[in-house]
C-alpha positions as CSV (number, residue, x, y, z in Angstrom):
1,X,82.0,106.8,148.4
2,X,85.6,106.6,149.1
3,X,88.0,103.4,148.6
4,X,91.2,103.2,149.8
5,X,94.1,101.3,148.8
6,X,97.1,100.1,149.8
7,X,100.0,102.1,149.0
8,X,103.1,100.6,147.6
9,X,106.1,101.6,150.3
10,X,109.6,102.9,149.3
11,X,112.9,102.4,151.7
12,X,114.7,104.8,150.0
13,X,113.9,108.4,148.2
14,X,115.3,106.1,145.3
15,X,112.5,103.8,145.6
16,X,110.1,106.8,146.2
17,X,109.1,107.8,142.6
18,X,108.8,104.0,142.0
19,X,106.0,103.5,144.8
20,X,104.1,106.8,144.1
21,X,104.0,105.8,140.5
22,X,102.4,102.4,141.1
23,X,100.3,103.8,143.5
24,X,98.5,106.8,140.9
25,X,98.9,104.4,138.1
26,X,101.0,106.4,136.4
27,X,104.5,105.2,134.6
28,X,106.0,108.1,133.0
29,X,107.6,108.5,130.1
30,X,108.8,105.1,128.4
31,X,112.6,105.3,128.4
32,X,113.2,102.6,126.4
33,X,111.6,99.2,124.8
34,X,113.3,95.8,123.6
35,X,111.3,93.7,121.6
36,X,112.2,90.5,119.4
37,X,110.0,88.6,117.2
38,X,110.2,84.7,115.9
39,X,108.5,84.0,112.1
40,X,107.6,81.2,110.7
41,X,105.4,80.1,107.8
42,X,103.4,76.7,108.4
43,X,102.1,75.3,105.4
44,X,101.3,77.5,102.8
45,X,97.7,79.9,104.5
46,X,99.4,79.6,107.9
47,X,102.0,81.3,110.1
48,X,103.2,80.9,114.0
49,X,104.9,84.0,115.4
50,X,106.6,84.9,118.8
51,X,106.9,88.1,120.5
52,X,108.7,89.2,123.1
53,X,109.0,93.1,124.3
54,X,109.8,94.7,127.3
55,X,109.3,98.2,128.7
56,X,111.2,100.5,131.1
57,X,110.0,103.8,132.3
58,X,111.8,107.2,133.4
59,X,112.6,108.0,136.8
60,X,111.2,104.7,138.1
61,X,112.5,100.6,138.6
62,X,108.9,99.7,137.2
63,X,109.4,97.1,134.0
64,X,107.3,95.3,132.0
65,X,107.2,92.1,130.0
66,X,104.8,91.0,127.5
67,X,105.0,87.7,125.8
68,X,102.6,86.3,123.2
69,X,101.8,83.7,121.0
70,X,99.8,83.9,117.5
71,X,98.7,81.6,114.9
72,X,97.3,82.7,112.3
73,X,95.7,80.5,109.0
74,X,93.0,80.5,106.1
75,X,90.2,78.4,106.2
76,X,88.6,78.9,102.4
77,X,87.5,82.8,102.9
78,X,87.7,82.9,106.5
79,X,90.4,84.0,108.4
80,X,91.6,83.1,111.9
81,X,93.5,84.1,114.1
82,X,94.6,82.3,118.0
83,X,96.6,84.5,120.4
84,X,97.7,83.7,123.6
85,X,99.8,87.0,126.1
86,X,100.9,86.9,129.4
87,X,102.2,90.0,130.6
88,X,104.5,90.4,133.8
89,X,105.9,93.5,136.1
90,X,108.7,93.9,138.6
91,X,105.8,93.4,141.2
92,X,105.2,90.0,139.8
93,X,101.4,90.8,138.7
94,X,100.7,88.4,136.2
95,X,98.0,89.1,133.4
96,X,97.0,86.4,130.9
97,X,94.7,86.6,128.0
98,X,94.5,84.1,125.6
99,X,91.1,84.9,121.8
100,X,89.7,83.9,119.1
101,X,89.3,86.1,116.0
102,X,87.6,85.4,112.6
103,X,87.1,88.1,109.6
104,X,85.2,87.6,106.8
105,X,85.5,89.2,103.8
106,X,82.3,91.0,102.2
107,X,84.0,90.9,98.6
108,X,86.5,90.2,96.6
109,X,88.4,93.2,96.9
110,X,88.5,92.6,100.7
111,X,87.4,96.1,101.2
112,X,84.4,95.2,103.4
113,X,84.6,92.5,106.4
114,X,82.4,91.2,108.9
115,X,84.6,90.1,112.3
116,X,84.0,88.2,115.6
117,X,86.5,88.0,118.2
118,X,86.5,86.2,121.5
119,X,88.8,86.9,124.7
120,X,89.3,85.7,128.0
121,X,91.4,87.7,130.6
122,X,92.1,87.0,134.0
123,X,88.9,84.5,134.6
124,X,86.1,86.9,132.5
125,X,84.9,86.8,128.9
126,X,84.5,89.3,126.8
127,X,82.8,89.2,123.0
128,X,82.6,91.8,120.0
129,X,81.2,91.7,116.7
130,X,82.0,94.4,114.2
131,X,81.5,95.2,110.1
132,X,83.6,97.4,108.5
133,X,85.2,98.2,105.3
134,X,86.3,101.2,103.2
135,X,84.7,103.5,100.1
136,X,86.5,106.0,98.0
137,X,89.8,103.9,97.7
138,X,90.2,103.6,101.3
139,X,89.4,107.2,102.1
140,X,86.2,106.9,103.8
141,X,86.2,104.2,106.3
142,X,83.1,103.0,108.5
143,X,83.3,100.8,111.2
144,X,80.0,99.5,113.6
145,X,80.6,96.9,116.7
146,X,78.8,95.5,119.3
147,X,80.4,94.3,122.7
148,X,79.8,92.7,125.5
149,X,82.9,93.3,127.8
150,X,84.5,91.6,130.7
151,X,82.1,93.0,133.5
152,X,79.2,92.1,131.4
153,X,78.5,95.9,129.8
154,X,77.0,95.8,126.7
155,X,77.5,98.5,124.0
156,X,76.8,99.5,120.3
157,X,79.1,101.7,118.4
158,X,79.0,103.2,115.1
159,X,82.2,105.4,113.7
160,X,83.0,107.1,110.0
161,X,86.4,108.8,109.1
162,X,87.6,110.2,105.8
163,X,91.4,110.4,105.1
164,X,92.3,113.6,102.9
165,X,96.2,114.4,101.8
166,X,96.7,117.0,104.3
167,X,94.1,116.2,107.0
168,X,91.3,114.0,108.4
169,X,87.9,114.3,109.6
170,X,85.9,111.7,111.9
171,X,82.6,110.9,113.6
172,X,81.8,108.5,116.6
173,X,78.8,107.6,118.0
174,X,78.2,105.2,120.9
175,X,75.4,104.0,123.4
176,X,75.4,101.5,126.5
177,X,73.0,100.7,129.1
178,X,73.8,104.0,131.4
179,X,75.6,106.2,128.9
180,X,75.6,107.9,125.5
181,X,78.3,109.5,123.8
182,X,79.0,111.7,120.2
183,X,82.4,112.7,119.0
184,X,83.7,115.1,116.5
185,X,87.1,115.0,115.8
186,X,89.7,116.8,113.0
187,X,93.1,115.8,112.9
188,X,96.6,116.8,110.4
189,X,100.1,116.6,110.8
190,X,102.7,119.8,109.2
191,X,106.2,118.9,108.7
192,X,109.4,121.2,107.8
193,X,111.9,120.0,105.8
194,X,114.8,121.8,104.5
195,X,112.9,122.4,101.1
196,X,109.7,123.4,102.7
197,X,106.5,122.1,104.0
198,X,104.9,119.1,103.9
199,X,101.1,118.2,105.6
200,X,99.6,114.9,106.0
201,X,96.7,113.3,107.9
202,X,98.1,111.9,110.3
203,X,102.0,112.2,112.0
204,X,103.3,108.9,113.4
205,X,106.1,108.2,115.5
206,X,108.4,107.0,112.9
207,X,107.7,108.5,109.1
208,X,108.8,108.7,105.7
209,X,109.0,111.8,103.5
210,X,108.4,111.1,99.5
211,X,109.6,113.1,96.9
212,X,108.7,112.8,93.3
213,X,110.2,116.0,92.2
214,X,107.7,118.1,90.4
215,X,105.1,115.4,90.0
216,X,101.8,116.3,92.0
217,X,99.2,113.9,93.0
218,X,101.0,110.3,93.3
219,X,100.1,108.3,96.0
220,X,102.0,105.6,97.5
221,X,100.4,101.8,98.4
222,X,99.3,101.1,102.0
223,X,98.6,104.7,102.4
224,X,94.9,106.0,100.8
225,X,95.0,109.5,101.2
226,X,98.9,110.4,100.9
227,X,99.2,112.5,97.8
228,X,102.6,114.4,97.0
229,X,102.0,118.0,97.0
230,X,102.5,120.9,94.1
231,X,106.5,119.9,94.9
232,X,106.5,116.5,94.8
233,X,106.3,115.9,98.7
234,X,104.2,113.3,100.5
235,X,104.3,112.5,104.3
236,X,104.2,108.6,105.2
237,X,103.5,107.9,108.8
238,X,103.4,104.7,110.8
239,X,106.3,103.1,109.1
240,X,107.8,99.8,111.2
241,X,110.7,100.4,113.0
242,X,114.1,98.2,112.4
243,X,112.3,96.5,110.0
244,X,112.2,96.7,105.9
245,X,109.8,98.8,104.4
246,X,108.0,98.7,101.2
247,X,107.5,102.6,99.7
248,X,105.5,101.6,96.4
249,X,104.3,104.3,94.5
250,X,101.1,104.1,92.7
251,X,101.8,104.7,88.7
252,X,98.5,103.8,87.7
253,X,96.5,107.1,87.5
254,X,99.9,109.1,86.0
255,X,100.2,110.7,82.9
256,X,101.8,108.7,79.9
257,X,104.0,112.0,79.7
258,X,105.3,111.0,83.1
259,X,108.2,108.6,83.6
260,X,109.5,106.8,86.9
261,X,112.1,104.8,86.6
262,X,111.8,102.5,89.9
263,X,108.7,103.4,91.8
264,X,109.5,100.8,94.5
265,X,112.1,101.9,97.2
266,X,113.0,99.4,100.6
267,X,113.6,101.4,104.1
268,X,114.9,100.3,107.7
269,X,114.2,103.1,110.0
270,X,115.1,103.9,113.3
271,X,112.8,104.5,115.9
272,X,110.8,108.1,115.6
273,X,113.3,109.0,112.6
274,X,111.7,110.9,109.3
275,X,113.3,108.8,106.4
276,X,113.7,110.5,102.9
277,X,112.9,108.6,99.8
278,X,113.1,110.2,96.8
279,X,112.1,108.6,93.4
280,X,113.4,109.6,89.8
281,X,110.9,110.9,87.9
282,X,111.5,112.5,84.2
283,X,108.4,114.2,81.9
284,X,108.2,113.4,77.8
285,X,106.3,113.6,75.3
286,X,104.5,110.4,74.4
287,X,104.6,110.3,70.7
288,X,101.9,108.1,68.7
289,X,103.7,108.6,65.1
290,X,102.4,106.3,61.5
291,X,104.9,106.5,59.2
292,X,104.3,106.2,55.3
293,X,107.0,106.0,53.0
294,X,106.7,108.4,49.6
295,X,104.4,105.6,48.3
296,X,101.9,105.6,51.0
297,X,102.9,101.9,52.0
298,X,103.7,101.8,56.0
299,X,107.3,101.9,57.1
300,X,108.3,98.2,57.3
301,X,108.0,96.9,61.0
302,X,111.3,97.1,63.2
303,X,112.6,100.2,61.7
304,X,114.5,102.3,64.1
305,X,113.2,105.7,65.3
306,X,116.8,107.4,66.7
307,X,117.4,111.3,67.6
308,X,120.2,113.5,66.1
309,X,122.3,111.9,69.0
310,X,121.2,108.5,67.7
311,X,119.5,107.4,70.9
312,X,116.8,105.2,70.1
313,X,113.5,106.8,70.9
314,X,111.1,103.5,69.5
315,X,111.0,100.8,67.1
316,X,107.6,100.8,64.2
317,X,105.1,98.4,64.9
318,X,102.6,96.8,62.7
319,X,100.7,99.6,59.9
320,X,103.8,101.9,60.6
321,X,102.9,102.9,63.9
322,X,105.8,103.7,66.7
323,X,105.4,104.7,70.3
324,X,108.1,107.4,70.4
325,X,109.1,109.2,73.9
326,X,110.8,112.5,73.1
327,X,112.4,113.8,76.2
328,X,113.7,117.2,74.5
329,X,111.1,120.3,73.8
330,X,110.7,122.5,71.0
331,X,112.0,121.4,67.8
332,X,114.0,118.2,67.1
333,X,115.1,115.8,64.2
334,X,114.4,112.3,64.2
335,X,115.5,109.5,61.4
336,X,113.7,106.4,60.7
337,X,116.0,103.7,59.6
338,X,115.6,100.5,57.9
339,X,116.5,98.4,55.6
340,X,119.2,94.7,56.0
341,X,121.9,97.1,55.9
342,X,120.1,100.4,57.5
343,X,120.5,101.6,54.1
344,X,116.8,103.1,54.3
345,X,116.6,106.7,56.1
346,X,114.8,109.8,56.1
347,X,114.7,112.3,58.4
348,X,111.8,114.2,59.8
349,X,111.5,117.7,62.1
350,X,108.5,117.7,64.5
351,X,107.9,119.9,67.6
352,X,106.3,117.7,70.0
353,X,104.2,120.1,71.8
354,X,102.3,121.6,68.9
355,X,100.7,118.1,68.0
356,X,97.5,117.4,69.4
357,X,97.6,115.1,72.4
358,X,94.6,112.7,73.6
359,X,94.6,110.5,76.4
360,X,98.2,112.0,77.2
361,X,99.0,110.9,73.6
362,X,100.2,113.1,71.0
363,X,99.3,111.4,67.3
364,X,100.5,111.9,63.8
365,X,101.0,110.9,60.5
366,X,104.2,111.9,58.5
367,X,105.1,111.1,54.8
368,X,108.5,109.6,55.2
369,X,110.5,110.2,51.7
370,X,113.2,108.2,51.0
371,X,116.0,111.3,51.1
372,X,117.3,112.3,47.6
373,X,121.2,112.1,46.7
374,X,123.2,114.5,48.3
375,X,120.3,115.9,49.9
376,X,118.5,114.7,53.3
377,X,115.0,114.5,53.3
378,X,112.2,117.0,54.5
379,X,108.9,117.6,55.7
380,X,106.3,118.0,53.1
381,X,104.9,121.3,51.5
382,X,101.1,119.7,52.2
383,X,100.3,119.2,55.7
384,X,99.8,115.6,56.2
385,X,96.3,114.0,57.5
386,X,96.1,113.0,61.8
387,X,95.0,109.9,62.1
388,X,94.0,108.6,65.7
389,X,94.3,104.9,66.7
């Protein structure tokens, strides 16, 4: 059966592409899109927000406005949120929608929520109700729903994806009254840069590239499965355009051997631009060092642990214990002063990489003799005892 429609007409071959457009449903290619946004905080678990965006399209007069309104608060655990849109064309079709959404979190990390939302559009309701949540830091999400949409068709769904660092894998199943349907889908993203290659899950519309120079394996917040490569490189994607942008790397699961200065960097892109942030990052030793003095009492806490340059590489704690960070290899002198008048000194050698390391941790204990006149001190005959913490 066959339904015909009205055709939009055109009075010029100007006007042409316009009608034929409407008429096939089709827009084109967006040419461009204005949107401005309003903010503000009410209270302190609530927040109003105004939107405004409007859309033009290639090769055609079609436009399109879309205002909403969202208010969005805390009530103990729960969360809600009120919406109201109107959308608007150059044909003056009018579509207004105006919900209801709640999400309940499962526990306290907020990794698995129950939701309900509520909509009505254009004179017909339509309900869903959905769990979802997140395993494996995020990787592996799950989602189920049930609906009940505006024509009255109700449906059960049930979908799992996992996020790797250079790709993504994903299952869907869903079943209605008169239908059935299973989905497989694999998914990754390859980008070239002018220091090589970079893959990700995923390839948004407006990106940033990380680089941690030769530091594999850190991932950045917000992100689960980005990972920087053997070279340092991670792929970002959906960052907000024209809007600040938090890139936080996550130190947490690094080596103590690995130092980043500021693992936090702020980033206002442009719309479908690739923005490069790259972070400091330095390797040392991590030096766990108890120091005796020729006596066997501890050096006294505070003493100074400098290099031959006499940068200060850590400070003795309590039982003549310093945290020392040696950023040079192979051999290397240190001195350990103290003393009211740094009168106190003796100097050590110590090759950072031939002490044994645990926990990314390398531990020692040195005799520390006061130095003889006219003569600096040195490392005992007897090698000395290791001593973990």
């Amino acid at each position: 059966m066959f339904r015909c429609a009205p055709v939009p007409t055109a009075t010029s071959f100007i006007e042409a592409p316009t009608a034929l457009s409407l008429a096939l449903g089709y827009l084109g290619n967006r040419r461009s899109r204005l949107e401005a946004s309003v903010y503000q905080n009410v209270g302190d678990r609530s927040s109003l927000s105004l939107t405004f965006s409007q859309d033009t399209y290639w090769q055609t007069n079609y436009q399109r406005r879309q205002y909403q309104l969202q208010y969005n608060t805390q009530l103990g655990k729960v969360g809600v949120n009120l919406f109201a849109t109107q959308a608007l064309d150059t044909s003056n079709h009018a579509s207004r929608s105006f919900g209801l959404s709640l999400n309940l979190p499962l526990d306290f990390r907020r990794q698995q929520q129950a939701s309900f939302d509520l909509r009505h559009e254009n004179g017909h309701y339509s309900e869903r109700a959905s769990l979802n949540g997140g395993l494996l830091d995020s990787r592996l999400s799950y989602n189920t729903a049930l609906t009940n949409d505006n024509q009255g068709r109700k449906s059960a769904a049930l979908s799992m994806a996992y996020q790797g660092s250079q790709a993504s894998i994903g299952m869907g199943y869903t079943e209605a009254s008169d239908y059935r349907s299973l989905s497989l889908n694999a998914s990754g993203a390859v980008l070239l840069h002018d220091e090589g290659v970079a893959f990700g899950s995923h390839l948004g519309e407006t990106m940033a590239l990380v680089h941690v120079p030769g530091v594999p394996g850190v991932g950045v917040q917000n992100t689960p499965a980005a990972r920087t490569n053997a070279e340092g490189y991670a792929l970002i994607p959906y960052l907000r355009p024209y809007r600040l942008n938090n890139l936080v790397l996550q130190t947490d699961d690094l080596s103590p051997e690995v130092v980043i200065g500021n693992a936090s960097q702020q980033v206002v892109p442009r719309r479908g631009a690739v923005m490069k942030a790259s972070f400091n990052a330095e390797h040392v030793s991590r030096l766990v060092l108890t120091l005796l003095q020729a006596n066997g009492a501890p050096v006294p806490f505070g003493a100074q642990v400098v290099d031959a340059d006499g940068v200060t590489l850590g400070v003795v704690g309590q039982a003549g214990q310093a945290l020392v960070s040696a950023r040079r290899a192979g051999h290397q002198q240190i001195q350990v002063i103290w003393g009211g008048a740094g009168d106190d000194v003796c100097q050590l050698s110590i090759d950072p990489q031939a002490l044994e390391q645990d926990g990314g941790y390398r531990l020692k204990t040195l005799n520390c003799p006061l130095p003889q006149a006219g003569a600096s001190a040195a490392l005992p005959d007897e090698k000395p005892q290791e001593t973990l913490l």
